[in-house]
C-alpha positions in Angstrom: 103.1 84.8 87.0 101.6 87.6 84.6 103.8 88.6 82.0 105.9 91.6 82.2 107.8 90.9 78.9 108.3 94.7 77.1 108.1 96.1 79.8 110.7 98.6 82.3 110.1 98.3 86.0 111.6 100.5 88.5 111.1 99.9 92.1 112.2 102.0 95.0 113.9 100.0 98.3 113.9 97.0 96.9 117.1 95.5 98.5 115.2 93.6 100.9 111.9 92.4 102.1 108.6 93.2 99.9 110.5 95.2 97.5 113.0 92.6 96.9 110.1 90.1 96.3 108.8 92.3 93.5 112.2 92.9 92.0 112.4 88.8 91.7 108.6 88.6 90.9 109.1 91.0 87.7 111.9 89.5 86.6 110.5 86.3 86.4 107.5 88.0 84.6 109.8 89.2 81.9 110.2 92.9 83.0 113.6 94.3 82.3 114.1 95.8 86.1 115.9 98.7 87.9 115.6 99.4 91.5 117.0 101.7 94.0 117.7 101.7 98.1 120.2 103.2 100.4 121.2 99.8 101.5 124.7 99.5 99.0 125.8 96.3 100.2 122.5 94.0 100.0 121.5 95.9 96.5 124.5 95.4 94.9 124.4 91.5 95.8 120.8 91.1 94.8 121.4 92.7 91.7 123.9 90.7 90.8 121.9 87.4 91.9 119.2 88.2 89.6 121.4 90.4 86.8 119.3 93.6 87.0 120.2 97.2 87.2 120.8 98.8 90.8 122.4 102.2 91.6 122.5 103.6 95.2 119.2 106.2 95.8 117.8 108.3 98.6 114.5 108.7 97.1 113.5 111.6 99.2 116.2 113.6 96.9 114.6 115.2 93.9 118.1 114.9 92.5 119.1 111.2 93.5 115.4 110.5 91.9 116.5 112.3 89.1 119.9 110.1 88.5 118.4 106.6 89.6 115.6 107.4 86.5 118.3 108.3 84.3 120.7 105.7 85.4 118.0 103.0 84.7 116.8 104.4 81.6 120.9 104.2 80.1 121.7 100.9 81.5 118.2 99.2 80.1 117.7 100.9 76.7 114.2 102.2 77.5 112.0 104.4 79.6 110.0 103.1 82.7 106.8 101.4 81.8 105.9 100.7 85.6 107.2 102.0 89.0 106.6 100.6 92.2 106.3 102.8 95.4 107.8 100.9 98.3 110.7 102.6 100.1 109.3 103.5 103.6 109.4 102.9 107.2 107.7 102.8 110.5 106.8 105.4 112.7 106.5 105.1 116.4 106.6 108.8 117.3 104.6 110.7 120.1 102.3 113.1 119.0 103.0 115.6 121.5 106.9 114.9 121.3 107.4 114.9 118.1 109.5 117.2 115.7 108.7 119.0 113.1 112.1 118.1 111.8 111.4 114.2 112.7 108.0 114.9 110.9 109.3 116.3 108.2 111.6 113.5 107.7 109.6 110.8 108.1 106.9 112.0 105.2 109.8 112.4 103.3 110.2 109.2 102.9 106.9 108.1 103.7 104.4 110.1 101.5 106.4 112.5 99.3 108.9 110.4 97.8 106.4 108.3 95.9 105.1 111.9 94.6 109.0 112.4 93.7 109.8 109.4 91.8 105.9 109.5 90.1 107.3 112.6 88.8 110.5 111.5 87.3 108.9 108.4 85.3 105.5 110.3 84.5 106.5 112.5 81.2 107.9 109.6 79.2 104.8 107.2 80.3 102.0 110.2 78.9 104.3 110.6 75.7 103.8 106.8 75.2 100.5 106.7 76.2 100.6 103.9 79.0 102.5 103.1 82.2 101.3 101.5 85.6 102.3 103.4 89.0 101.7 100.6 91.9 102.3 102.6 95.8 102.6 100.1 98.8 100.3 101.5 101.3 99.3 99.2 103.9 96.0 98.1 106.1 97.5 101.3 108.8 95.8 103.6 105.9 92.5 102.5 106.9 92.7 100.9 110.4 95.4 101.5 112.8 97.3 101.1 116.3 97.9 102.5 118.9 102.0 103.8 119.2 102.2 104.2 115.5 102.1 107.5 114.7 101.7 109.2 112.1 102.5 106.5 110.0 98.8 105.6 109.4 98.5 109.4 107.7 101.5 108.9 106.1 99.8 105.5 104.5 96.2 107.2 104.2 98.1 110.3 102.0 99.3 107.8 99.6 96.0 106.1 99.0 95.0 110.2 97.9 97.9 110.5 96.2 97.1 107.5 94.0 93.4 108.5 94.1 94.1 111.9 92.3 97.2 110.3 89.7 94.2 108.0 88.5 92.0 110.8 87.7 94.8 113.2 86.5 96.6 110.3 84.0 94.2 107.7 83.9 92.7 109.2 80.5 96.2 109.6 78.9 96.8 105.8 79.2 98.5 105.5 82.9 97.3 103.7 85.6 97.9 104.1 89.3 97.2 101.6 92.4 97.9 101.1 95.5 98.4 97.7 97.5 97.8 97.6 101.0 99.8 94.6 103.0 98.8 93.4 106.4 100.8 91.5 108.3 103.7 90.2 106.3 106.8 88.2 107.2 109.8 90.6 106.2 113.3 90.6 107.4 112.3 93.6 109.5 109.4 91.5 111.3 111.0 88.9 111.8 114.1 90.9 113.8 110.8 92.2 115.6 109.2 89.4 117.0 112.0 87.0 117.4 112.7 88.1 121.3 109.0 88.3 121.6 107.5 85.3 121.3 104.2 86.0 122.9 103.9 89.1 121.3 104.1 86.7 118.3 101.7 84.2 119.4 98.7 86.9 120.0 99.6 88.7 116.4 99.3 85.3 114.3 96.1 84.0 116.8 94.2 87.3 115.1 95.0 86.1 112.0 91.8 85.0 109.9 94.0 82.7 108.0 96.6 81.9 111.2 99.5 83.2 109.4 101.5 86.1 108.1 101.9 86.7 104.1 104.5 85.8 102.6 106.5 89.2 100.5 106.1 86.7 97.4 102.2 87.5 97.8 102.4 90.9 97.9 104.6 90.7 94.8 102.5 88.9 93.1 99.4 91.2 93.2 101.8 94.1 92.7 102.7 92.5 89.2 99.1 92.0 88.6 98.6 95.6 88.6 101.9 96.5 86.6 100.7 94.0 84.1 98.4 94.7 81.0 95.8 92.4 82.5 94.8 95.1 85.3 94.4 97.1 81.8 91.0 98.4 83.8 91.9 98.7 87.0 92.7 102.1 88.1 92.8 104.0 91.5 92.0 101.3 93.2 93.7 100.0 96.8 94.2 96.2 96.6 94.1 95.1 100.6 96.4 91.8 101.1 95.6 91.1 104.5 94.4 87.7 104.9 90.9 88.8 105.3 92.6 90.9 108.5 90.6 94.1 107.7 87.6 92.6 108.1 87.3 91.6 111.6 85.6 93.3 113.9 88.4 93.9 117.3 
């Protein structure tokens, strides 16, 4: 792994799936780590697996962003270095159905929590002079599905908002990326396909390397990034997709 030793790594929903990957992945890097998620029960018992800080969040809360930040910054003796972008969720809304109210909630989460917690971590990393802001995106920013609205806009907004942190920090020593995951074998997915098996079959079949990645992969390129040796890479969105984004359908 890259090492992550000095360093203070918050991560939002990282109870389970990809974020809990990366809350393992840093700690085995040598990060001291916080993260957040609305899931009590499975954060508290990871937290204690892997004897990090955890406290309860709703990220879409300017105020629950506020007491996570502060909460992690008390228990581990130092301001965030790194924060990692990944509380989200899917989207499977009708675009002439939908809510404003189910809109509003979904980039809530989506799109303008990432801006939220960026904003809690950002004044301490500029008054050091370095930090490393890593959003999860995901291939839907670029290429997309039917039946999945608007969660490709929602992905698509955070590639901008990484775009314009990079040009508005990168100067003052903080870096910002994004990661963009294709298909990747989660908790969530596998609940998905596990009374679908043909629905399974046909997903993995147009695969370019027959598989789904593992969270551990996506982790691993998110530490990358956190890590001094992405020291020039900046505004940049990594695809991990098993060479998925480049087929032609």
């Amino acid at each position: 792994m890259f090492d992550l030793v000095g360093e203070v790594v918050l991560v939002t929903g990282g109870a389970q799936g990809i974020g809990a990957a990366i809350v393992e992945a840093a700690v085995g890097a040598g990060a001291l780590v916080s993260f957040c998620d609305l899931d009590q029960e499975r954060g508290e018992a990871l937290a204690a697996e892997l004897g990090v800080h955890f406290l309860e969040a709703d990220v879409t809360s300017e105020e629950s962003v506020a007491k996570w930040v502060g909460s992690a910054r008390e228990a581990l003796g130092a301001e965030a270095t790194g924060l990692v972008n990944n509380a989200g969720k899917n989207s499977y809304a009708d675009a002439a159905t939908m809510t404003v109210a189910q809109w509003d909630e979904f980039f809530s989460l989506d799109l303008r929590s990432a801006w939220l917690c960026a904003r809690a971590v950002l004044p301490p990393m500029l008054a050091a002079g370095r930090g490393s802001i890593v959003s999860i995106s995901s291939i839907h920013a670029s290429l997309t599905i039917p039946g999945m609205f608007p969660y490709a806009a929602a992905k698509a907004g955070l590639l901008g908002l990484t775009r314009s942190l990079a040009l508005d920090v990168g100067a003052r020593g903080v870096r910002a990326n994004s990661v963009s995951p294709g298909l990747v074998w989660t908790p969530l997915n596998e609940r998905h396909f596990e009374s679908r098996p043909e629905d399974l079959a046909a997903t993995l079949a147009a695969q370019p390397m027959g598989r789904a990645a593992l969270p551990a992969e996506i982790a691993a390129v998110v530490c990358f990034l956190l890590s001094r040796n992405a020291s020039f890479v900046n505004g940049a969105d990594w695809a991990v997709d098993g060479g998925y984004s480049g087929r032609l359908a």
